[in-house]
C-alpha positions as CSV (number, residue, x, y, z in Angstrom):
1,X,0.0,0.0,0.0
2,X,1.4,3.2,-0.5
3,X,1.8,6.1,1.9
4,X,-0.2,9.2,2.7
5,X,3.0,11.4,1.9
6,X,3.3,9.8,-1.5
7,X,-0.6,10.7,-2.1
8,X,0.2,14.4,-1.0
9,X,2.9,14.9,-3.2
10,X,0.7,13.4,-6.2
11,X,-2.0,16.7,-5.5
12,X,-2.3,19.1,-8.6
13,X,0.6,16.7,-10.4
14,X,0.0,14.9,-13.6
15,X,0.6,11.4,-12.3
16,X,0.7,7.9,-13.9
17,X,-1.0,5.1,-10.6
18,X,-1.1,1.9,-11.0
19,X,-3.5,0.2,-9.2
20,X,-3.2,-3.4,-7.4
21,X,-5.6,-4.8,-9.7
22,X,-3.4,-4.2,-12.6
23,X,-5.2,-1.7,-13.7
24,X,-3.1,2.2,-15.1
25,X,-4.6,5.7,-14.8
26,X,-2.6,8.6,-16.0
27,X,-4.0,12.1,-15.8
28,X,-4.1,15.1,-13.6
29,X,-4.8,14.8,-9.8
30,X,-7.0,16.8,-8.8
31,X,-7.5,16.4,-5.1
32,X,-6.1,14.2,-2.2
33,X,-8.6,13.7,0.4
34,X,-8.9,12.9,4.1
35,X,-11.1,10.5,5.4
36,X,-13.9,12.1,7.6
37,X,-14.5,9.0,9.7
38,X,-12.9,5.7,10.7
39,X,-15.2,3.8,8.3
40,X,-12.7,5.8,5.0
41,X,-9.7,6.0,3.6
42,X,-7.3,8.8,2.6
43,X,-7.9,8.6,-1.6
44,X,-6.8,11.0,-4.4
45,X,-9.0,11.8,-7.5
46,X,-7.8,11.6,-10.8
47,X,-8.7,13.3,-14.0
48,X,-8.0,10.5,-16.9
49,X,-9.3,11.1,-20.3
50,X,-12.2,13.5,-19.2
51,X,-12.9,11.2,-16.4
52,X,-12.7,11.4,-12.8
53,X,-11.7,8.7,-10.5
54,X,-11.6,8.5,-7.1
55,X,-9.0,6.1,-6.0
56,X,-8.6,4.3,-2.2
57,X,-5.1,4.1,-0.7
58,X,-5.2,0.6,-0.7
59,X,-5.9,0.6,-4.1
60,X,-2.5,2.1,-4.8
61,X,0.2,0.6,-5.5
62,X,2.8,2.9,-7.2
63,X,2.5,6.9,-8.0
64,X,4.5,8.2,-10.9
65,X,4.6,11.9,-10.3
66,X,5.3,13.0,-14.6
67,X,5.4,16.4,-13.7
C-alpha cells in the first residue's frame, strides 16, 4: 500500500498510478482527500481522459509523479 506522503505529493501533479488490480490511470490529480471517519480512507482523484476517478489508498500501488 502506498503512503499518505506519497498521495500528497501526487496533489495538482500529472501522475501515472497503478493500481493493485493491474489496472493504469494517468491524468491530472485533482485532489487528495482525508477521510472524515474511521469507516474511510485517505484517496486521491484523478482526472484520466475527461474522467474522474476516485481512487482508495489501498488501491494504490505505485504513483509516478510526470510532472
Amino acid at each position: 500500500m502506498i503512503s499518505v506522503e506519497e498521495m500528497k505529493k501526487a496533489e495538482y501533479k500529472y501522475v501515472k498510478v497503478k493500481l493493485t488490480s493491474g489496472e493504469v490511470f494517468e491524468g491530472y490529480c485533482t485532489e487528495f482527500l482525508q477521510p472524515e471517519d474511521e469507516d474511510e480512507e485517505y484517496n486521491i482523484t484523478v482526472r484520466d481522459n475527461g474522467i474522474l476517478f476516485e481512487i482508495n489508498q489501498s488501491e494504490i500501488e505505485e504513483i509516478e509523479i510526470l510532472s
